[in-house]
C-alpha positions in Angstrom: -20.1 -65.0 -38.0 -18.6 -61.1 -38.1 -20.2 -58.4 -37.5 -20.1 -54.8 -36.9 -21.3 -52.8 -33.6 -24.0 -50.5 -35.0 -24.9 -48.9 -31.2 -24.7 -50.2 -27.7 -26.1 -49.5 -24.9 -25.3 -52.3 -22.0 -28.8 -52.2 -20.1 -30.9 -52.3 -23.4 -28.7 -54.4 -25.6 -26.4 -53.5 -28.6 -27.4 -53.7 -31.8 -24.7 -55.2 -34.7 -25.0 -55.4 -38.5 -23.4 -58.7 -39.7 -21.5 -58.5 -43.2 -24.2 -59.8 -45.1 -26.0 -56.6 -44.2 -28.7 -58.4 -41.5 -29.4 -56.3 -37.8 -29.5 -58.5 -34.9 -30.3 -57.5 -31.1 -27.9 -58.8 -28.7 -29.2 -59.2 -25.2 -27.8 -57.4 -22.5 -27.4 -60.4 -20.7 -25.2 -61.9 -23.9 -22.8 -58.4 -23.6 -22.5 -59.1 -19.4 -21.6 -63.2 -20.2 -19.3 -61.4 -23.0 -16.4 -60.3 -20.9 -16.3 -57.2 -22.7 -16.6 -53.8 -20.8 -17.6 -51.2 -23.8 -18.4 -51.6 -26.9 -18.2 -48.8 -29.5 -20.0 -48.2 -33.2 -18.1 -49.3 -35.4 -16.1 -52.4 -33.9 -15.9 -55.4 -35.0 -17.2 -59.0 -33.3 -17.6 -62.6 -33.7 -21.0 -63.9 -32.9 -22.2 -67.2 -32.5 -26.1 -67.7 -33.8 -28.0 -70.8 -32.4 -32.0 -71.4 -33.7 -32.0 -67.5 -34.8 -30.6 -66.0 -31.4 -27.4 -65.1 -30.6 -25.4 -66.8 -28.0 -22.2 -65.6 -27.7 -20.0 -62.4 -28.6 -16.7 -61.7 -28.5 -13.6 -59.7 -30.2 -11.2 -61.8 -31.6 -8.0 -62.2 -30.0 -9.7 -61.5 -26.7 -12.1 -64.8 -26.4 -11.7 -67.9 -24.7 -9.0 -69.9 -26.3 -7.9 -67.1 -28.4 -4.8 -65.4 -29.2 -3.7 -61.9 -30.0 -2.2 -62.4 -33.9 
């Protein structure tokens, strides 16, 4: 799923809006696993959702197994 960063803050979690218009909290701890360093309003991210939370974020281009198109 895509989404867009709506604020971040690394020690109290980031908050994104996906394109279907829904706010989600993403845990600090999910932003540290992330690999990412900042994140800023506005920029886009994949997210991976299991039972309602979300596991994983990333930019594309930039994740595991991913390459720069």
């Amino acid at each position: 799923m895509q989404a867009t960063v709506f604020s971040h803050d690394p020690d109290t979690g980031t908050t994104v809006v996906t394109d279907e218009g829904v706010s989600h909290e993403v845990s600090p701890e999910i932003f540290a696993a992330s690999g990412l360093r900042f994140l800023r309003p506005g920029q886009r991210v994949n997210l991976t959702r299991e039972s309602g939370e979300i596991t994983r974020m990333w930019i594309v281009g930039i994740g595991r197994d991913e390459s720069i198109r």
